[in-house]
PDB file as gemmi writes it, atoms N, CA and C in Angstrom:
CRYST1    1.000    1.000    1.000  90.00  90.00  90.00 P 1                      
ATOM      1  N   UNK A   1      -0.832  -0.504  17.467  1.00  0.00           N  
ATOM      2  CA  UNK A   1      -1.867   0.030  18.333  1.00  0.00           C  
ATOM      3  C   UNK A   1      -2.143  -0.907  19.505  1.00  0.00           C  
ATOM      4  N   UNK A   2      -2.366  -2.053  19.092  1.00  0.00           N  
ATOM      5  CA  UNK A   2      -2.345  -3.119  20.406  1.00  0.00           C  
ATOM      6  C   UNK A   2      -1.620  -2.833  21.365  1.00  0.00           C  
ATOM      7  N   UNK A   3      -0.342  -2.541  21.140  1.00  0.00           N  
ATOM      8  CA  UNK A   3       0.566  -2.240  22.526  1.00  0.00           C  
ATOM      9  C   UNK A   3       0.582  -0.882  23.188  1.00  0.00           C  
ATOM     10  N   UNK A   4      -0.399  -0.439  22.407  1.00  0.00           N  
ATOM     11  CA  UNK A   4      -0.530   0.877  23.183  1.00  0.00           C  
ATOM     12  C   UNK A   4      -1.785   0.654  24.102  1.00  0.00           C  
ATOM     13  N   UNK A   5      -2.678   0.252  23.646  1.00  0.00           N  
ATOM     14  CA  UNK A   5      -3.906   0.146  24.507  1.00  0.00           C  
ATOM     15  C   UNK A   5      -3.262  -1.092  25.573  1.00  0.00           C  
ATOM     16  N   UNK A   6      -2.449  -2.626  25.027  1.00  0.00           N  
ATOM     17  CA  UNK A   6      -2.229  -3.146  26.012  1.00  0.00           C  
ATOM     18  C   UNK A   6      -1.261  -2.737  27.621  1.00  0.00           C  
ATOM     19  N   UNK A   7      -0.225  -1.437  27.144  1.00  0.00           N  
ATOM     20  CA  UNK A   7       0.327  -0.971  28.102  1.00  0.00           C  
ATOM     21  C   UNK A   7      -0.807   0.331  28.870  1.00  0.00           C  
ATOM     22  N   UNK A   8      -1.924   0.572  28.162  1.00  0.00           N  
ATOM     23  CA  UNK A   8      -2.664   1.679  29.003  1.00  0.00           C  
ATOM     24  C   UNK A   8      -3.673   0.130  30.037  1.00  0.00           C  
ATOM     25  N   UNK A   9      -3.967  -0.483  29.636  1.00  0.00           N  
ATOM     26  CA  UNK A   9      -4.951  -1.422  30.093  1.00  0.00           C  
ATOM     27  C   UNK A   9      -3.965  -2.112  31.503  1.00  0.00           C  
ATOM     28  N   UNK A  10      -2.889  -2.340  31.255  1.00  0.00           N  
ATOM     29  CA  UNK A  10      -1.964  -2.714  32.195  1.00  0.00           C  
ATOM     30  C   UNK A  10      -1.719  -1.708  33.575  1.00  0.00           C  
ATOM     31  N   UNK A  11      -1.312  -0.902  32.743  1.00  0.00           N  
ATOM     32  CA  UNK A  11      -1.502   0.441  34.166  1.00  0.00           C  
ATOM     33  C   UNK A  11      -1.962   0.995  34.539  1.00  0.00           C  
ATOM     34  N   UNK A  12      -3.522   1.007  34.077  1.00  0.00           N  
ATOM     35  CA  UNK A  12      -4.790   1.765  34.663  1.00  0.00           C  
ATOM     36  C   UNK A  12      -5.519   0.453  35.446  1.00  0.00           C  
ATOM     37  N   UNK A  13      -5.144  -0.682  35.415  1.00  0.00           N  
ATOM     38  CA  UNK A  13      -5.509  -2.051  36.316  1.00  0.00           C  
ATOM     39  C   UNK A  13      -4.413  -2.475  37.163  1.00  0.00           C  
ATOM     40  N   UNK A  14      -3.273  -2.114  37.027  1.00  0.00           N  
ATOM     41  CA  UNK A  14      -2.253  -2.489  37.988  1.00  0.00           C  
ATOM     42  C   UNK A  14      -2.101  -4.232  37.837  1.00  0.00           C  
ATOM     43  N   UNK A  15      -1.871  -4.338  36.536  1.00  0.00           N  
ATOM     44  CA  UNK A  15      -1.618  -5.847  36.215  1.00  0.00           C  
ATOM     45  C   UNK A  15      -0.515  -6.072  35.041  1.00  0.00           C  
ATOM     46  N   UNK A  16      -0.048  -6.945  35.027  1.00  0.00           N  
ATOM     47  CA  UNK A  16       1.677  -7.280  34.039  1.00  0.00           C  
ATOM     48  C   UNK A  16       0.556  -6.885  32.886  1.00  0.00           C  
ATOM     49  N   UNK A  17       1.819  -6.562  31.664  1.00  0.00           N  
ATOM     50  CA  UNK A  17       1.173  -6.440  30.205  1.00  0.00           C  
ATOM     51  C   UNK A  17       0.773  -8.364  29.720  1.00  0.00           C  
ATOM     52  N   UNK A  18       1.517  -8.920  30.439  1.00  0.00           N  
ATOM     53  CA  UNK A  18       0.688 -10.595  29.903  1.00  0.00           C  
ATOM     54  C   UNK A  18      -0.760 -10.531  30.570  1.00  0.00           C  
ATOM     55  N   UNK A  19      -0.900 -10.046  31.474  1.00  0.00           N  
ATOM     56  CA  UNK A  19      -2.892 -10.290  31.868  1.00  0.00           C  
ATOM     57  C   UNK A  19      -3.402  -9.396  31.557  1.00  0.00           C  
ATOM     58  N   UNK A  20      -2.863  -8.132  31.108  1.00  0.00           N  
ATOM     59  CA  UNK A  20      -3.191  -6.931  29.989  1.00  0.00           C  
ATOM     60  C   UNK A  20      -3.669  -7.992  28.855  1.00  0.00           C  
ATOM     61  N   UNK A  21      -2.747  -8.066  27.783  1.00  0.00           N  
ATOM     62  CA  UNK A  21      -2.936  -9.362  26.772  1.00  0.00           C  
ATOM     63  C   UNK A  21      -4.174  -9.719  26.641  1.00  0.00           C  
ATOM     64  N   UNK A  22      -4.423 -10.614  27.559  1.00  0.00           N  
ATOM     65  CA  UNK A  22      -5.361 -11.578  27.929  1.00  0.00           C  
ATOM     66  C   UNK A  22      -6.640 -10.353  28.171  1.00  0.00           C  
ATOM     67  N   UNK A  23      -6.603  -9.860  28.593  1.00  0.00           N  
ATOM     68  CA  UNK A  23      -7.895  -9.156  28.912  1.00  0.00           C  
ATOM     69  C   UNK A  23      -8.537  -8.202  27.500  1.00  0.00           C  
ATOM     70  N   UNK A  24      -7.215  -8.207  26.838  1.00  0.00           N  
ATOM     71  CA  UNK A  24      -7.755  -7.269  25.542  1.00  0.00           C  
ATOM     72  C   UNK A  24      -8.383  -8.281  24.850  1.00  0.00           C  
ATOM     73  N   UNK A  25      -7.831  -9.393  24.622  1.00  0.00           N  
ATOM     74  CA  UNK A  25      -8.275 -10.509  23.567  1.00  0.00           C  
ATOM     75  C   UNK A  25      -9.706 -10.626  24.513  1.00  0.00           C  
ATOM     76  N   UNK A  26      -9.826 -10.634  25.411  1.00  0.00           N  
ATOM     77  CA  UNK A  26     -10.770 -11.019  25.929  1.00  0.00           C  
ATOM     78  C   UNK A  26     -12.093 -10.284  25.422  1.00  0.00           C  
ATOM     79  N   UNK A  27     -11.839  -9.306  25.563  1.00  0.00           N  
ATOM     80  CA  UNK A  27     -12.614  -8.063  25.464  1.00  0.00           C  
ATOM     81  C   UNK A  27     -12.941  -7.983  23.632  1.00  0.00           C  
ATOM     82  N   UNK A  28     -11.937  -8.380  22.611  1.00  0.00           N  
ATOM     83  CA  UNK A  28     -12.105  -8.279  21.586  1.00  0.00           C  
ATOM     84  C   UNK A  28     -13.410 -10.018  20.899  1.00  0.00           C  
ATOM     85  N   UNK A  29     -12.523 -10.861  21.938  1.00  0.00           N  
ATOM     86  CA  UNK A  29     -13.662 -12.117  21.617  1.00  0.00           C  
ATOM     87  C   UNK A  29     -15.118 -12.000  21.846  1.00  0.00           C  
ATOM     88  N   UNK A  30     -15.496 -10.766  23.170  1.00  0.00           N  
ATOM     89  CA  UNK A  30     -16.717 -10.539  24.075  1.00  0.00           C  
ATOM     90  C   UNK A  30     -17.718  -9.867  23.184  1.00  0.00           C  
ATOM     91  N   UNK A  31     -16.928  -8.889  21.872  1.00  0.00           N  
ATOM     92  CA  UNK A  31     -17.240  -7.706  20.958  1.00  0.00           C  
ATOM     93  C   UNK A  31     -17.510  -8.672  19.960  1.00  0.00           C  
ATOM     94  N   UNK A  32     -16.764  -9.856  19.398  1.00  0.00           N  
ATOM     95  CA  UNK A  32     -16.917 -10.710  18.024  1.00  0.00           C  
ATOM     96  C   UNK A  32     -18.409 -11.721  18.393  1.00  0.00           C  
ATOM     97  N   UNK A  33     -18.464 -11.445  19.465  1.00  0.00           N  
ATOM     98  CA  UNK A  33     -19.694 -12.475  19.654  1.00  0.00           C  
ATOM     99  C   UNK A  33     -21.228 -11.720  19.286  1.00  0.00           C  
ATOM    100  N   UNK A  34     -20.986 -10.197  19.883  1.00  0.00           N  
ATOM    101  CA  UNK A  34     -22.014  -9.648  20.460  1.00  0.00           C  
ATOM    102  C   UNK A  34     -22.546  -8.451  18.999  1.00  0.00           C  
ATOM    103  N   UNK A  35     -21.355  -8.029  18.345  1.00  0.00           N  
ATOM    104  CA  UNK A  35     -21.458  -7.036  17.486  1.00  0.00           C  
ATOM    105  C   UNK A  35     -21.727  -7.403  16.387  1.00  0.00           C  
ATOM    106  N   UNK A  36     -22.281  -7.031  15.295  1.00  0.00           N  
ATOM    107  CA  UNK A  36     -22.027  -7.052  13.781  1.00  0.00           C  
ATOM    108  C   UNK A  36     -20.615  -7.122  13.018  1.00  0.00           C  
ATOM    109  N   UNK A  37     -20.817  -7.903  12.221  1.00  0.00           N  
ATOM    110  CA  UNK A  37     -18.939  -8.004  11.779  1.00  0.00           C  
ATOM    111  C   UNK A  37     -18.789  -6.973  11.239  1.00  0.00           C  
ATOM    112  N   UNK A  38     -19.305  -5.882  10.789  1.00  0.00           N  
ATOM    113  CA  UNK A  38     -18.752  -4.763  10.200  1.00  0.00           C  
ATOM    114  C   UNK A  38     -18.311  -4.128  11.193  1.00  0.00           C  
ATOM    115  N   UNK A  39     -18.731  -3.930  12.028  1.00  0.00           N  
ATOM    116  CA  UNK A  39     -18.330  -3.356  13.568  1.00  0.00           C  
ATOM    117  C   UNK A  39     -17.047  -3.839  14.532  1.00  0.00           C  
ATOM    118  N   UNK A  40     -16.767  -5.218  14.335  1.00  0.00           N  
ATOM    119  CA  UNK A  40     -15.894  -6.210  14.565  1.00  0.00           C  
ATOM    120  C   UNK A  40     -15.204  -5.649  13.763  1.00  0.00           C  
ATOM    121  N   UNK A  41     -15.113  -6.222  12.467  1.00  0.00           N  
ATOM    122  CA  UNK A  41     -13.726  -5.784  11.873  1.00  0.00           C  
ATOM    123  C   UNK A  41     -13.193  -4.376  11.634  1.00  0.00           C  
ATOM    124  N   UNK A  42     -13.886  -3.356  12.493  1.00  0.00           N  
ATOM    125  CA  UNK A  42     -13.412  -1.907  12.963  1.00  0.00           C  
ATOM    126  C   UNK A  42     -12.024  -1.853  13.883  1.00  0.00           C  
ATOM    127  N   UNK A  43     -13.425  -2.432  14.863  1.00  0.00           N  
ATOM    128  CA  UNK A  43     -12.130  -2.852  16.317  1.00  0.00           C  
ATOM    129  C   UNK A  43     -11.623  -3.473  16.148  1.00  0.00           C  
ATOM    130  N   UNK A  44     -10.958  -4.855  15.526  1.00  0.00           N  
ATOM    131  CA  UNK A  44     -10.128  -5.517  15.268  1.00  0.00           C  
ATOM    132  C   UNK A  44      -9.400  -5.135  14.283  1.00  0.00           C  
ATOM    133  N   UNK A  45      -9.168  -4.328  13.406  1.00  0.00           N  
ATOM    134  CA  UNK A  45      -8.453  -3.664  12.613  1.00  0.00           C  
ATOM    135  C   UNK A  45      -7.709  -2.735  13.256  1.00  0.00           C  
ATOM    136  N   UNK A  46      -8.561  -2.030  14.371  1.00  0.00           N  
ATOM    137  CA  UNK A  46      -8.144  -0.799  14.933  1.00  0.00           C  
ATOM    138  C   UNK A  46      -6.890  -1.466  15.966  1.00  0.00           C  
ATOM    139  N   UNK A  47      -7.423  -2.722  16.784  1.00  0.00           N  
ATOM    140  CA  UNK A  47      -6.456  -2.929  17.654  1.00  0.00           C  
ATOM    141  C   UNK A  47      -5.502  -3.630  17.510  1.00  0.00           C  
ATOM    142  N   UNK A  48      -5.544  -4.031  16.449  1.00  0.00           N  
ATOM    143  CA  UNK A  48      -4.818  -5.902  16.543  1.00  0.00           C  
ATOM    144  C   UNK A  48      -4.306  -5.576  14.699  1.00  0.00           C  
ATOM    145  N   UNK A  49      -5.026  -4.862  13.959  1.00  0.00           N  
ATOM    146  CA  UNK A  49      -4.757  -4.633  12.778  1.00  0.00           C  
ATOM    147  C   UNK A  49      -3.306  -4.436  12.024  1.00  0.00           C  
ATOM    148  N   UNK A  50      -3.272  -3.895  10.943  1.00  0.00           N  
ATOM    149  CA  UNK A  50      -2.226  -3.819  10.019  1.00  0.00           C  
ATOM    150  C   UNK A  50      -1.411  -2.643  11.098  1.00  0.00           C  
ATOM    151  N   UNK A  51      -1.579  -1.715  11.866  1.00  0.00           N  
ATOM    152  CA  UNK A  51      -1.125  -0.404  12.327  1.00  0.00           C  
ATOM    153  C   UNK A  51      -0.180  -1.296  13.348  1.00  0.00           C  
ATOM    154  N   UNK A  52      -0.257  -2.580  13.659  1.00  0.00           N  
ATOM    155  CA  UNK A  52       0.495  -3.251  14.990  1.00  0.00           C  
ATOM    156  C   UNK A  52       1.946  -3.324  15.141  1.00  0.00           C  
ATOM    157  N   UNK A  53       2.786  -2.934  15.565  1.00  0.00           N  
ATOM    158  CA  UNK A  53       3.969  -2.354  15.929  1.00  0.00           C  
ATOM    159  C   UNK A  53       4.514  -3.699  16.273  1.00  0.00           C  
ATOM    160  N   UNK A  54       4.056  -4.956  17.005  1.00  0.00           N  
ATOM    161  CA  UNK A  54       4.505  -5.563  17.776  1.00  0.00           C  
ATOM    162  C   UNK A  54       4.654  -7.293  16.930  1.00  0.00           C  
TER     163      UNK A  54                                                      
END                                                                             
């Protein structure tokens, strides 16, 4: 799943999939700070989780 959201995040910003990357982690560190970990380990399951292709 990561590489799917990282190649949509890449071409809806017009930036390489490496500052794609970077901006997802970014975005996932911004969520681990701010959210409840039950909520966290949603989205981080969802994106980065067991489903990861890559």
């Amino acid at each position: 799943m990561k590489h799917i959201v990282r190649q949509q995040v890449a071409e809806e910003a017009g930036i390489t999939e490496d500052q794609a990357e970077k901006a997802v982690e970014a975005l996932v560190g911004y969520f681990k700070m701010r959210l409840p970990e039950e909520i966290n380990s949603e989205i981080y399951n969802s994106l980065i989780g067991e489903d990861n292709t890559d």
